[in-house]
C-alpha positions as CSV (number, residue, x, y, z in Angstrom):
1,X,49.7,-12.7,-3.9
2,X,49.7,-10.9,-7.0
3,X,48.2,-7.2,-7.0
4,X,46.1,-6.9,-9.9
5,X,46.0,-4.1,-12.6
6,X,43.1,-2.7,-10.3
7,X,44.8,-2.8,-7.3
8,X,48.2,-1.2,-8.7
9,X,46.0,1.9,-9.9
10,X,44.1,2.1,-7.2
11,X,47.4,2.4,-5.0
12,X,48.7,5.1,-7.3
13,X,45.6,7.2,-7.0
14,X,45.4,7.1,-3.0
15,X,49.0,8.2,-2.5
16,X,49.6,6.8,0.6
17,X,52.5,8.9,2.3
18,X,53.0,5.7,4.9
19,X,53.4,2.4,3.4
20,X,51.3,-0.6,4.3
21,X,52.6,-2.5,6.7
22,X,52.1,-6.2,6.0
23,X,51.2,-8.8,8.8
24,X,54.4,-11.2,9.5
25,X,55.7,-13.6,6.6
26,X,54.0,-16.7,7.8
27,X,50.7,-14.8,7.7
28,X,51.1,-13.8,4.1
29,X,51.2,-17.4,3.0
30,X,48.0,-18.1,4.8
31,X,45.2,-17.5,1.9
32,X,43.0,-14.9,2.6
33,X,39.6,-15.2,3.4
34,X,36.6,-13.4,1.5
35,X,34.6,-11.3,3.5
36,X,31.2,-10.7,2.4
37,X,29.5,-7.8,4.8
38,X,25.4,-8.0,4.5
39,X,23.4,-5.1,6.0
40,X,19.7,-4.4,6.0
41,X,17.6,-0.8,6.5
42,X,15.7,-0.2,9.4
43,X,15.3,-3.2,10.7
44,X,13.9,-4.7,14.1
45,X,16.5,-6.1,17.3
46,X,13.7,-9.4,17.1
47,X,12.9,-9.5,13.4
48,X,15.2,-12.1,12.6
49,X,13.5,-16.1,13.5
50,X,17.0,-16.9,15.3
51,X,16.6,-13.2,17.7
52,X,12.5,-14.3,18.8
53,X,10.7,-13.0,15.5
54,X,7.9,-15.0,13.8
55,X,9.4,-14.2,10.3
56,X,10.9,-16.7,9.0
57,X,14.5,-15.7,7.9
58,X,16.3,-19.3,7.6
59,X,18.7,-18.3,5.3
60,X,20.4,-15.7,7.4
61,X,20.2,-17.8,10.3
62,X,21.8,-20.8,8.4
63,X,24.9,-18.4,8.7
64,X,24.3,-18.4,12.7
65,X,24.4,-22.1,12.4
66,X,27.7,-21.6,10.8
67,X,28.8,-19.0,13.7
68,X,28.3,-16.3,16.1
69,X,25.2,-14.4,17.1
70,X,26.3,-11.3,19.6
71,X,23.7,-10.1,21.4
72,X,25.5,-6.3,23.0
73,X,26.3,-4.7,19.1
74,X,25.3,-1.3,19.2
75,X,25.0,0.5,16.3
76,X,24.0,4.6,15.5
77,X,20.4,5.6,15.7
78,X,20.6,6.7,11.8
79,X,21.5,5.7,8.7
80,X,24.0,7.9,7.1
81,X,26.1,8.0,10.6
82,X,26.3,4.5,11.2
83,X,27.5,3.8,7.7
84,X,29.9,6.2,8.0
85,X,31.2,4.6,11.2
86,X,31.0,0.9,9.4
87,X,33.1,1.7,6.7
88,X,36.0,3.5,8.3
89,X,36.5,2.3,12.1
90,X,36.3,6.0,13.1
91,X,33.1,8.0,14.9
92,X,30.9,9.7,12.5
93,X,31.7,13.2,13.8
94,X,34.7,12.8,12.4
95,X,34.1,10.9,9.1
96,X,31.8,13.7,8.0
97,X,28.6,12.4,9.3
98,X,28.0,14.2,12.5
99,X,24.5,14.6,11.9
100,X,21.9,13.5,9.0
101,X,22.3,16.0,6.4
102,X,18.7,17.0,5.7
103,X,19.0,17.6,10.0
104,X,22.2,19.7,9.7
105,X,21.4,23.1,12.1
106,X,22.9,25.8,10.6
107,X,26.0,26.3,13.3
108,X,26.5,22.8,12.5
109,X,26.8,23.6,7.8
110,X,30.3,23.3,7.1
111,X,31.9,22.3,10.6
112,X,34.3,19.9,10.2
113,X,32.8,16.6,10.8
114,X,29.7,17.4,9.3
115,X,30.5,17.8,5.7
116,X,27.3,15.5,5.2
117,X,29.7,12.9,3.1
118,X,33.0,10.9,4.1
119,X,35.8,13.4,4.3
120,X,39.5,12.9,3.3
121,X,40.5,12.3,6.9
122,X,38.9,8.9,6.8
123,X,40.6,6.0,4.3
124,X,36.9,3.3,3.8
125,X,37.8,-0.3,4.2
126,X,37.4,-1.2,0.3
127,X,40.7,1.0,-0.1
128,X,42.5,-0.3,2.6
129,X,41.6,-4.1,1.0
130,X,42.9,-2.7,-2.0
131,X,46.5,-3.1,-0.8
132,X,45.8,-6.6,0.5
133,X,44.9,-7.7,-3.2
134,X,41.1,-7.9,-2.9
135,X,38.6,-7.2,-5.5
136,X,36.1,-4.7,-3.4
137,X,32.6,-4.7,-4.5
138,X,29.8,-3.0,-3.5
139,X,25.8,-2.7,-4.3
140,X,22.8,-1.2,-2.6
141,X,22.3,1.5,-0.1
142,X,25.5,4.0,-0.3
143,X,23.8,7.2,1.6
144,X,27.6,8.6,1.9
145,X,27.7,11.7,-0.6
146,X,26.6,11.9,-4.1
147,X,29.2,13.3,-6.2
148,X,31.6,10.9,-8.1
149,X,34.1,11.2,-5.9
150,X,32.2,10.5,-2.6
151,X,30.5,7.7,-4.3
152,X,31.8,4.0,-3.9
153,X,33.5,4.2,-7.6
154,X,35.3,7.4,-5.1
155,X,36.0,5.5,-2.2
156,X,38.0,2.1,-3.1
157,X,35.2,-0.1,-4.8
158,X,36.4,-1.8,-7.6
159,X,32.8,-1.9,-9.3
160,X,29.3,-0.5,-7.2
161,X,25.8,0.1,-8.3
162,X,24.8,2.4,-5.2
163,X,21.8,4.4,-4.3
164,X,23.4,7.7,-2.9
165,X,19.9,8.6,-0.4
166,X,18.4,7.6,2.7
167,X,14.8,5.7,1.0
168,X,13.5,5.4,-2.7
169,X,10.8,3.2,-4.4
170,X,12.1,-0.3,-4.4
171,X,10.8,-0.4,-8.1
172,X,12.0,0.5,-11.2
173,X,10.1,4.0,-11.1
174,X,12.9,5.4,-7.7
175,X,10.3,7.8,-6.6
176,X,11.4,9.6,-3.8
177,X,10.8,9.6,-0.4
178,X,10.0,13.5,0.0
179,X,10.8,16.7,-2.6
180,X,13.6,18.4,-0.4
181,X,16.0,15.1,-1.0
182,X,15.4,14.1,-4.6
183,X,17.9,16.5,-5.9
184,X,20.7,14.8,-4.0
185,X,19.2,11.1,-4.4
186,X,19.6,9.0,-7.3
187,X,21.1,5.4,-8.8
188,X,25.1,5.6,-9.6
189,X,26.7,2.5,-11.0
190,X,30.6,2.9,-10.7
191,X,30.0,6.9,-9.8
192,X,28.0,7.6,-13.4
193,X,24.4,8.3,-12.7
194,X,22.2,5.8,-13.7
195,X,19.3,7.3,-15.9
196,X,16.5,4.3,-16.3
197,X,16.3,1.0,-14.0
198,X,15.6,-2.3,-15.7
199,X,11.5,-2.7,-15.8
200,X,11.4,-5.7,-13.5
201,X,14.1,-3.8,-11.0
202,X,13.4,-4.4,-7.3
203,X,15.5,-3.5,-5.0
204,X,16.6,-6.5,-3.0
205,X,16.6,-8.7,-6.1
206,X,19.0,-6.7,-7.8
207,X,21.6,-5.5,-5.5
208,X,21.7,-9.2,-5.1
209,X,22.2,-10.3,-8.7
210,X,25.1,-7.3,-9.1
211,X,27.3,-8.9,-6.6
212,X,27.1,-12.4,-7.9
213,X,27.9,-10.8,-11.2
214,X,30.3,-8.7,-9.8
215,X,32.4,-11.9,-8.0
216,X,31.7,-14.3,-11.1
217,X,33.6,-11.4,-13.5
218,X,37.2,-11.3,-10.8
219,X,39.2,-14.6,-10.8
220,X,39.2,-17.6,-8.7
221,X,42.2,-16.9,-7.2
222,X,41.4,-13.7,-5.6
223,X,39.6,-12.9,-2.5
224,X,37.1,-10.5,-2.7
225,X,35.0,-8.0,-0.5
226,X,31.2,-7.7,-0.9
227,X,29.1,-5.4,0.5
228,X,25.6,-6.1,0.6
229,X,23.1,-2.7,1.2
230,X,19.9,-3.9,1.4
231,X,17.3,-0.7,0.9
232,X,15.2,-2.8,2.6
233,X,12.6,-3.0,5.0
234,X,13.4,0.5,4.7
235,X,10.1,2.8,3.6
236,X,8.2,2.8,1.2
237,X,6.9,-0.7,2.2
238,X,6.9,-2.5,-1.1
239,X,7.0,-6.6,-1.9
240,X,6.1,-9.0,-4.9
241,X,2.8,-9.6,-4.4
242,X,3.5,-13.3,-4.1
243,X,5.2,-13.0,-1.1
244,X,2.7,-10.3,0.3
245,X,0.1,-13.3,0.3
246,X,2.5,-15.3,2.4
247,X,1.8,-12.9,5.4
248,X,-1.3,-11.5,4.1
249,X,-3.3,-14.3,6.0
250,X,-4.7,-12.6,9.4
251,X,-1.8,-13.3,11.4
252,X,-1.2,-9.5,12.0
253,X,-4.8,-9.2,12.9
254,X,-3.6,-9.4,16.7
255,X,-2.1,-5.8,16.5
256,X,1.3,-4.6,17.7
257,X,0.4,-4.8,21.1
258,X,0.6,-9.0,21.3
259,X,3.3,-9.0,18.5
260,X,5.4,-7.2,20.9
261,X,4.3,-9.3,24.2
262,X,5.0,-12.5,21.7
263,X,8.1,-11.6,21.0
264,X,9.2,-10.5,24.2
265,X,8.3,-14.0,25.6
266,X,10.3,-15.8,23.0
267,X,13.6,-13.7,23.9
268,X,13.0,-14.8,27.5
269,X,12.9,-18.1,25.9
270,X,16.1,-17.8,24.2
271,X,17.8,-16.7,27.1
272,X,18.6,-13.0,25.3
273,X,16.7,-11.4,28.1
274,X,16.0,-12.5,32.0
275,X,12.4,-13.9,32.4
276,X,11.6,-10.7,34.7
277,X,12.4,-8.6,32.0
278,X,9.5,-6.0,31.7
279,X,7.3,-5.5,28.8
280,X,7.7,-1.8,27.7
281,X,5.0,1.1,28.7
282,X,3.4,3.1,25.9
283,X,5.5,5.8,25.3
284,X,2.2,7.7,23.5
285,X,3.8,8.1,20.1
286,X,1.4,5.6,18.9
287,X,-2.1,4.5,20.1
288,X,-2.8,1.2,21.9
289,X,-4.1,-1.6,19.1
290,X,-7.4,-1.8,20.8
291,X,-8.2,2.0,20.9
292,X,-7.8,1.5,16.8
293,X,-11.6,0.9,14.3
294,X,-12.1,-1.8,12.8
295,X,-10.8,-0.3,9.4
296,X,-7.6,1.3,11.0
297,X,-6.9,-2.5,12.0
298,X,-7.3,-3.7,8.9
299,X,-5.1,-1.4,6.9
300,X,-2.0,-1.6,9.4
301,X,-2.1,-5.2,9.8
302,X,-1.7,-5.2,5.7
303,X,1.2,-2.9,6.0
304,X,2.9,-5.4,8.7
305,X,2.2,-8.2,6.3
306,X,4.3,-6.3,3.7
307,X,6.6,-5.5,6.2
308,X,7.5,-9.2,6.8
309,X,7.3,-9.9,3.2
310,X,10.1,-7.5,2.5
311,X,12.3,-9.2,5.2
312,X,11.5,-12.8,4.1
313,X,12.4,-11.0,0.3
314,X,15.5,-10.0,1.9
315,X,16.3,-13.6,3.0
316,X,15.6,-15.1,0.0
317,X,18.7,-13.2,-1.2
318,X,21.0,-13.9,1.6
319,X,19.8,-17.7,0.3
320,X,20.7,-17.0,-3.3
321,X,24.4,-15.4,-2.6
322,X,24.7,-18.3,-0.1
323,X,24.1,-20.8,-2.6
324,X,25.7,-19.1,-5.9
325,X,29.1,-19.0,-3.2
326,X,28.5,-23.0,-2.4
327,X,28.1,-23.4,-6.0
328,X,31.4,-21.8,-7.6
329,X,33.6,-23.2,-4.7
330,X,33.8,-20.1,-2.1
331,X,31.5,-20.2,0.1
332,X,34.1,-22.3,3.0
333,X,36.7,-19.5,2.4
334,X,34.3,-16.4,2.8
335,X,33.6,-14.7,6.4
336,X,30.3,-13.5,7.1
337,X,28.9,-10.2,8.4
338,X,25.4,-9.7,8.6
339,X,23.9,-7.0,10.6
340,X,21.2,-4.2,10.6
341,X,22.2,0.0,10.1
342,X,19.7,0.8,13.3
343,X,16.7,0.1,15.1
344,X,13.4,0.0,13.1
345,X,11.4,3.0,11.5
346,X,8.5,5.0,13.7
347,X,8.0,7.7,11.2
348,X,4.6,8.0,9.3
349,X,5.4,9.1,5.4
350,X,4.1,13.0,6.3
351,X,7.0,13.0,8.9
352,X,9.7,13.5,5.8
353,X,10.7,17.0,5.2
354,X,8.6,18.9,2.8
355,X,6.0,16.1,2.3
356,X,2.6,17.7,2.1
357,X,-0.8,16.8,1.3
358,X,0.1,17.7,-2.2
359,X,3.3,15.8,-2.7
360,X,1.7,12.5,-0.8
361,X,-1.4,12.8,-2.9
362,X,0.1,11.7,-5.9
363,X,0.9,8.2,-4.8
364,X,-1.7,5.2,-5.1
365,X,-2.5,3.8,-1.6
366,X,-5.3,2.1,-2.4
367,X,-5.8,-1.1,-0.3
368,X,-5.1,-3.5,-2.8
369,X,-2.3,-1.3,-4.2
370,X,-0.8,-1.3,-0.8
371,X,3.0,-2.3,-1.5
372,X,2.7,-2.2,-5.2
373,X,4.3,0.0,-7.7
374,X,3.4,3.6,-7.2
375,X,2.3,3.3,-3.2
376,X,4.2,5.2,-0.3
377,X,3.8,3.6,2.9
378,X,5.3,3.2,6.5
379,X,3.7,0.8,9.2
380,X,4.4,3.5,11.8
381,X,5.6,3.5,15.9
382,X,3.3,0.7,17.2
383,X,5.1,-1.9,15.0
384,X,8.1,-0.3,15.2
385,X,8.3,-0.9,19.0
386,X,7.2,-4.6,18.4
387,X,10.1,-4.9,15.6
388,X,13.0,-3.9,18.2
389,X,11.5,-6.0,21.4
390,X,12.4,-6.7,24.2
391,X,13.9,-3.5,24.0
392,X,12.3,0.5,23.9
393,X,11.8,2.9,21.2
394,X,13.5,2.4,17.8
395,X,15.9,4.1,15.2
396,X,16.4,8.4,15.6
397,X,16.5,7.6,19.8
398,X,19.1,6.2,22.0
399,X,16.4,4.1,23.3
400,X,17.9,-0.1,22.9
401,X,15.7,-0.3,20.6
402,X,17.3,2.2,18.1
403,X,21.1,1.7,18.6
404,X,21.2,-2.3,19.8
405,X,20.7,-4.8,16.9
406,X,21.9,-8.1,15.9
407,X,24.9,-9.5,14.4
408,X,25.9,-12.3,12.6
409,X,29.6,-13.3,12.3
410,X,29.6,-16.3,10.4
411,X,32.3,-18.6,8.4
412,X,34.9,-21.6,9.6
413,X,37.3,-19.5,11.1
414,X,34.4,-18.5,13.7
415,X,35.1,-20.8,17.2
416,X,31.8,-21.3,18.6
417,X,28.9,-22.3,16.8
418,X,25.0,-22.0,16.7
419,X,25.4,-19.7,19.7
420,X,24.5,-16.5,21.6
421,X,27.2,-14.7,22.4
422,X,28.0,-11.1,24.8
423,X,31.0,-9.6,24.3
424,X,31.5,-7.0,26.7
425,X,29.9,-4.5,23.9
426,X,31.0,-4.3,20.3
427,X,30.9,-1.1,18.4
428,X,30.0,-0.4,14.9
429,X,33.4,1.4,14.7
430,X,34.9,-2.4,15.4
431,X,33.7,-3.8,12.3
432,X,36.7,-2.6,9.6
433,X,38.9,-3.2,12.3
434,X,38.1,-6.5,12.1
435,X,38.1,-6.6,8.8
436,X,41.6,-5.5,8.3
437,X,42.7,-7.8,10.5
438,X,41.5,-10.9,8.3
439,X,43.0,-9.4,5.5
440,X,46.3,-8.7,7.3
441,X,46.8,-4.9,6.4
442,X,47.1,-2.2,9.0
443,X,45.6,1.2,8.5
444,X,47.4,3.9,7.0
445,X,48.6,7.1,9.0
446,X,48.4,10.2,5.7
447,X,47.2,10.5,2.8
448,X,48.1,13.0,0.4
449,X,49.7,14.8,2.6
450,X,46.6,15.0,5.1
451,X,47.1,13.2,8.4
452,X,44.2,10.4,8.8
453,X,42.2,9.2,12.4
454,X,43.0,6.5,13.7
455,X,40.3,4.1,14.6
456,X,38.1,4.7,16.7
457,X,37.1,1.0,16.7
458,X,38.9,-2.4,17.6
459,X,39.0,-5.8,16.3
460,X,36.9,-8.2,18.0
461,X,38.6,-11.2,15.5
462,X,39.9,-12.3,18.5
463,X,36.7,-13.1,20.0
464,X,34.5,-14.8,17.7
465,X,37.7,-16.8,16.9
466,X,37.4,-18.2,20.8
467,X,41.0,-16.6,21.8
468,X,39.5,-14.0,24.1
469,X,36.3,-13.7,25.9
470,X,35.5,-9.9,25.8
471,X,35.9,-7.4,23.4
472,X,35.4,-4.4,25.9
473,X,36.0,-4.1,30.2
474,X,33.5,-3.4,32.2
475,X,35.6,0.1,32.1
476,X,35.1,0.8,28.8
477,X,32.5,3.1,27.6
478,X,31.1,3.4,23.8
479,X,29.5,6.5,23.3
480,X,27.0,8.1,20.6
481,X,25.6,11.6,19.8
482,X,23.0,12.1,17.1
483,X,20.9,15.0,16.5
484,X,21.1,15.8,20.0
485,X,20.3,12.4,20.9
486,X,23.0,11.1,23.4
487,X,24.0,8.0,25.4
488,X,27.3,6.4,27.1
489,X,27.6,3.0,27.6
490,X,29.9,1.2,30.6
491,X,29.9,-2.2,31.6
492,X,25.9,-2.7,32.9
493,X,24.8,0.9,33.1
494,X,23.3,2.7,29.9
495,X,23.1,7.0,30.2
496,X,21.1,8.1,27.6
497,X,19.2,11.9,27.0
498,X,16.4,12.4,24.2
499,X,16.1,15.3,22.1
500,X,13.2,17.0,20.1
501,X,9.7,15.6,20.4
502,X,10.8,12.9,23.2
503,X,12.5,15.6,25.3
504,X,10.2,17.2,28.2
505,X,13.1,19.8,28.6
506,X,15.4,22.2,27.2
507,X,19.0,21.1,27.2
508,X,20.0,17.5,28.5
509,X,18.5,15.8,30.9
510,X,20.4,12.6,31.7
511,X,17.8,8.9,32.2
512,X,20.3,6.2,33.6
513,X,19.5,2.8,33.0
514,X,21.0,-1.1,34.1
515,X,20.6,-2.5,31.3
516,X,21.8,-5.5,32.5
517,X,18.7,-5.8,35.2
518,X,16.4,-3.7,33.2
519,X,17.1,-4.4,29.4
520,X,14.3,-2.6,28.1
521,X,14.5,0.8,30.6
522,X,11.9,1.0,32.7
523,X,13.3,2.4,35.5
524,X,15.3,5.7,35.8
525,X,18.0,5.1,38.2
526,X,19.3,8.8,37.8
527,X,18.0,10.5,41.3
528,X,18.9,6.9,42.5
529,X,22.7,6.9,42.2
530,X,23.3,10.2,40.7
531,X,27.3,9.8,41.3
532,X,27.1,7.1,39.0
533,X,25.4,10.1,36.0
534,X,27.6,12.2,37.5
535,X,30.7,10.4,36.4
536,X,29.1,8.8,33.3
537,X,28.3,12.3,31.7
538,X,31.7,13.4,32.4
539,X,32.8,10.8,30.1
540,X,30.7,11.6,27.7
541,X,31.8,15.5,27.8
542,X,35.6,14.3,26.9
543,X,34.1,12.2,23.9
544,X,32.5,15.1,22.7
545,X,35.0,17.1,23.2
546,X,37.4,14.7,21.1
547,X,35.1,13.5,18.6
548,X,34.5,17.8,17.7
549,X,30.3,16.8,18.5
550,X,28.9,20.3,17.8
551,X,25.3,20.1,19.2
552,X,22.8,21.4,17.2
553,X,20.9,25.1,18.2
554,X,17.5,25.3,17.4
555,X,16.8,26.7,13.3
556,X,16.1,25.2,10.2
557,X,17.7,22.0,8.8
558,X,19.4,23.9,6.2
559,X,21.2,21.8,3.6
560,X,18.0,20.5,1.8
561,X,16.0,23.5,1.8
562,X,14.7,23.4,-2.3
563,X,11.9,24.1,-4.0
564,X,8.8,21.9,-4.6
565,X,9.3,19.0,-7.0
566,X,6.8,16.8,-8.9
567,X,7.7,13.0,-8.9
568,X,5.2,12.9,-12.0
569,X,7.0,15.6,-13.8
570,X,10.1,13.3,-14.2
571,X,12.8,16.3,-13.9
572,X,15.0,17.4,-11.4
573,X,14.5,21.1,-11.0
574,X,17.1,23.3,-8.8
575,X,19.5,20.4,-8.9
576,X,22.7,21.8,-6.8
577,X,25.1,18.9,-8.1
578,X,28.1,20.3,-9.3
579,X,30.3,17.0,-9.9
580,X,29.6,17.0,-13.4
581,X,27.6,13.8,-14.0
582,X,25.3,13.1,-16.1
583,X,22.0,14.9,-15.1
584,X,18.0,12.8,-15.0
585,X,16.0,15.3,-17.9
């Protein structure tokens, strides 16, 4: 195939020092496949219809029809981190994400590994498909730095329209999330900042509509890359109004509590669980639905309703790409992604650095404004739990519930059909891998002169194509260290330690788990077989050592520490951005 003009200059401006070794020459007569990789925002293990949720999500599960559903992925607690991870094959403390950046410690600011954007010892996927003759393409959540050159425009994609933050308003207005971050935050489409949003923007709608446009504009004969960011359900919960109603019709009356059970009963159902799986205990960062009044009810049952609506929103797309793809001839030749960045989202909207009573008094959260233009909302820990049943806790832990999630690998080249899956654990870090090894390129070794990782990851093409059964051995382990939130992984057993507010203790303290006996951990096996943590946590000591963790000492996140900011003042005071774009006024 024919590198295009784009392609050539891309090339030129990466400098690779070690040439691209091409796949064997009856490979490169094989055509290669589109790959279109589709990830939502804080999104629940059972929110999907196909994983035991009572949203409807048929679209996305249409593509489960179509292939695999793997029931052991395990991604990063966080956002930033696990994207880091998904784009390059290698572990986030060595991409440039080892923490969150408005978490950074101050013995962790300017370590490597925490530069709080990809580095230049990581090469993303979208260049690496460059040399492979792909068009890479890109729109949604970016979250990987915010200067033109650690935008996507910066990092291989042929054309982007990214948001460079962690949460915005899914309207046209992008209000922020809290004051500290809205410096750093904003809309870049192909690494220019974007200074007004169309009126009718929403989010999901138009991240959508950019990569249809985005493949109609390339030609036929070229495979392409898309990568689909959803911002959503990510806070601030926010819907059309029309699809509110949908779920706006008492079914969340029941409260978290029997959402949770109902779900859990369904997974048993679908076999994802054993039927002596346990329901999980309180863990008293939210109140039990009954202990709730009557208006307290009422107004978090709305926000679940908006909740859902933003998933089924998020459908809807998945629908629409599905059936532009079907329509202009691609969709049998494109290979399907879909999965979610972490577990769902406990925090209340105070819980966001710097947001006080001041700053969150300016939004509208009136009841029927709830989800509207102008609102800030989050449904909180109760539903959270229910979203990532039949597992515990949710997105900042390495509880199951905040690192295990589901994944789609859909298309004709997939072996087995309409089926659940376990694969002996796949790894976020396994996903460009894979990737890679559709498009038959293999990763370079330097880069301007600066020696690059190697993966960290592995391809599992081999296993959803039905030519090998695992991905991992029982004796592999995959590991993960957030925020001081840790956890190793090998065969059935799960060591995991928690950090900040769900730590009773100073330094770690090891929980072990069998996940494969106790899938939502219940029961601490640790005094029980405690050569078993023993030997675990020694294995986790040589990642860290390896990966360059540097845990973080208690002090003040450092690296968003700005003054107060107005979002009705419409100016970005004390911006620190020194890449030269254009600046909001």
């Amino acid at each position: 195939m024919t590198l295009s003009k784009c392609a050539i200059a891309t090339i030129a401006a990466l400098s690779f020092t070690t040439a691209v070794t091409k796949v064997n020459a009856q490979e490169q007569e094989k055509e290669k496949p589109n790959v279109v990789l589709i990830v939502t925002d804080d999104m629940g293990y059972s929110d999907l219809s196909c994983f035991g949720g009572e949203i409807p999500t048929p679209n996305i599960c249409s593509l489960a029809e179509n292939g695999l559903k793997v029931t052991d992925y395990y991604t990063n607690p966080m956002s930033a981190p696990t994207r880091s991870m998904l784009l390059t094959g290698v572990d986030n403390h060595k991409a440039g994400l080892g923490n969150m950046p408005p978490l950074l410690g101050g013995n962790q600011v300017g370590r490597p590994g925490y530069e709080g954007a990809l580095n230049n010892r990581v090469v993303t996927v979208a260049e690496m498909l460059t040399f492979a003759g792909y068009h890479t393409y890109m729109a949604g959540k970016w979250h990987l730095g915010h200067t033109y050159q650690t935008s996507p425009k910066g990092r291989g994609f042929e054309k982007s329209f990214g948001f460079t933050g962690g949460g915005v308003s899914h309207w046209s207005d992008a209000l922020p999330l809290n004051p500290f971050e809205a410096p750093f935050f904003y809309y870049l489409e192909d690494g220019l900042r974007v200074d007004k949003l169309p009126d009718d923007f929403y989010s999901s709608d138009y991240y959508t509509d950019k990569i249809i446009s985005y493949i109609d504009s390339q030609p036929k004969t070229d495979p392409f890359f898309a990568y689909l960011a959803f911002t959503a359900p990510h806070d601030p919960l926010q819907a059309h109004q029309q699809w509110i109603d949908k779920f706006d019709d008492g079914r969340y009356d029941v409260g978290y509590d029997v959402i949770r059970q109902q779900r859990l009963a369904n997974a048993k159902a679908l076999g994802l669980v054993s039927e002596d799986t346990q329901d999980i205990v309180n863990n008293k960062d939210y109140q039990p639905w009954d202990t709730l009044t009557a208006e307290e009810k009422k107004v978090s049952a709305k926000k679940m309703a908006i909740y859902a609506a933003m998933v089924a929103e998020v459908d809807a797309n998945v629908g629409k790409l599905i059936r532009h793809l079907k329509a202009i001839g691609e969709f049998d030749d494109t290979l399907f992604i879909y999965t979610h960045d972490n577990g769902t989202n406990p925090k209340p909207t105070r819980n966001y650095t710097g947001n006080s009573k001041k700053f969150l008094s300016q939004f509208d959260n009136r009841f029927d404004n709830m989800g509207q233009p102008g609102s800030y909302l989050s449904y909180e820990a109760g539903w959270a739990e229910a979203g990532t049943s039949p597992f515990s806790y949710y997105k900042t832990t390495t509880g199951q519930g905040g690192v295990r999630v589901p994944l789609i690998v859909s298309g004709n080249a997939i072996a087995r059909k309409n089926t659940f899956a376990t694969s002996g654990n796949i790894h976020v870090t396994d996903v460009t891998p894979t990737i890679i090894d559709w498009a038959g390129v293999d990763k370079p070794k330097v880069r301007n002169g600066i020696e690059l990782y190697d993966f960290d990851g592995r391809s599992f093409r081999g296993f959803v194509e039905g030519k090998s059964d695992h991905v991992r051995t029982p004796s592999d382990g995959i590991f993960f260290e957030l925020n001081n939130y840790k956890m190793v992984i090998q065969g059935d057993y799960k060591l995991r330690a928690f950090a900040g507010p769900h730590s009773k203790t100073v330094g770690t303290q090891w929980m072990l788990f069998n996940i494969a006996d106790d899938p939502s951990e219940q029961h601490d096996l640790a005094g029980v077989y405690p050569d078993k943590v023993k030997a675990l946590s020694a294995l986790y000591d040589d990642y860290a050592k390896k990966a360059g963790v540097v845990e973080k000492e208690p002090g003040y996140p450092t690296m968003y520490h700005r003054q107060t900011w107005s979002i009705r003042d419409d100016v970005f005071s004390g911006n620190p951005d020194d890449s030269g774009l254009p600046q909001r006024k």
